[in-house]
C-alpha positions in Angstrom: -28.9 2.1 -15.8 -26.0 3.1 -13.7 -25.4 6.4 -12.5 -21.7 8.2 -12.7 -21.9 11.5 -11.7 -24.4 14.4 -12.1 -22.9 17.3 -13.7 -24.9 20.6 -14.5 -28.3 19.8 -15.2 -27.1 16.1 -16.7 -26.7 13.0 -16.1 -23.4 10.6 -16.8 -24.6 6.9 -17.0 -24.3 3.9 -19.1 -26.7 0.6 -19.4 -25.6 -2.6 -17.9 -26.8 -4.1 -21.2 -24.0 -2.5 -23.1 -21.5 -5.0 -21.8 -20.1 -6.1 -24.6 -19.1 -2.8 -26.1 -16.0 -0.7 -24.7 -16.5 1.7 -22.3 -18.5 4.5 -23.0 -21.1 6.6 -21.1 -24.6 8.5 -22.1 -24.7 11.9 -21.0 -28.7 13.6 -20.6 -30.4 16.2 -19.1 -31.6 14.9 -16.1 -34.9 12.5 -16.0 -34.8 12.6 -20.2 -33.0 9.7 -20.9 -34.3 8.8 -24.0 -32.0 11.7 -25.9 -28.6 11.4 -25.0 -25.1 12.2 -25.9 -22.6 9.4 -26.4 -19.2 9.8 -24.8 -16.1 7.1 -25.6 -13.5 6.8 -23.1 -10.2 5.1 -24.5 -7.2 5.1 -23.0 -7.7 8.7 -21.1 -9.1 10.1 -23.9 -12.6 11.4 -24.2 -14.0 10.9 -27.8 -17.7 12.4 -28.7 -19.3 10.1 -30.9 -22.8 12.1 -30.8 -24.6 14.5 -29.3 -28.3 13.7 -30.1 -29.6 15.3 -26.9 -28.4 18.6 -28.1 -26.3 19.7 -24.9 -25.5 23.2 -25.8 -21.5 23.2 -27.0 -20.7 25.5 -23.5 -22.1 23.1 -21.4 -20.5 19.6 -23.6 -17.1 20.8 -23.0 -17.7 21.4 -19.5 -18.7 17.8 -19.7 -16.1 16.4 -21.5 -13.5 18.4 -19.5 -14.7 16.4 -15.8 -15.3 12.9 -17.8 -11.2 13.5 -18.8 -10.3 14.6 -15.3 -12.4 11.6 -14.4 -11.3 9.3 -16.9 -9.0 6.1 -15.0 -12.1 6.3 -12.1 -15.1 6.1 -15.1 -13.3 3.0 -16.7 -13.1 2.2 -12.9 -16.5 2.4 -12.3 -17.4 0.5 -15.6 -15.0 -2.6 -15.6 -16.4 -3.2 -12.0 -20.0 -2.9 -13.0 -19.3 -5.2 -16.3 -17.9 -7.5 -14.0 -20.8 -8.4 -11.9 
């Protein structure tokens, strides 16, 4: 698992495992990783595919809104982690 950013009371991370998919990050309350929101990150844009960890809506666009300010440095962060 690698660690983003910390938001809140959650966590932005993704799985080195998940290499072969395009870039997209898990977002959970902190030390519950096993229910998570999935966020897609294309081209600046910030796509919610789910939200099965239940983030309140107020907190999720609060979310969203840094991961699109953040965009160009998560895709960053991932293409040099898939690299590896």
């Amino acid at each position: 698992m690698s660690k983003f950013a910390e938001i809140l009371a959650y966590v932005i991370f993704f799985y080195s495992n998940d290499r072969d998919e395009p870039v997209h990050y898990h977002v959970s309350r902190l030390n519950d990783y096993n229910n998570f929101a999935q966020v897609w990150i294309r081209n600046g844009d910030v796509i919610l595919e789910h939200n099965k960890a239940r983030i309140p809506d107020q907190d999720m666009t609060k979310i969203l809104k840094y991961l699109k300010r953040n965009s160009t440095r998560a895709t960053v962060f991932w293409e040099e982690h898939m690299s590896k």
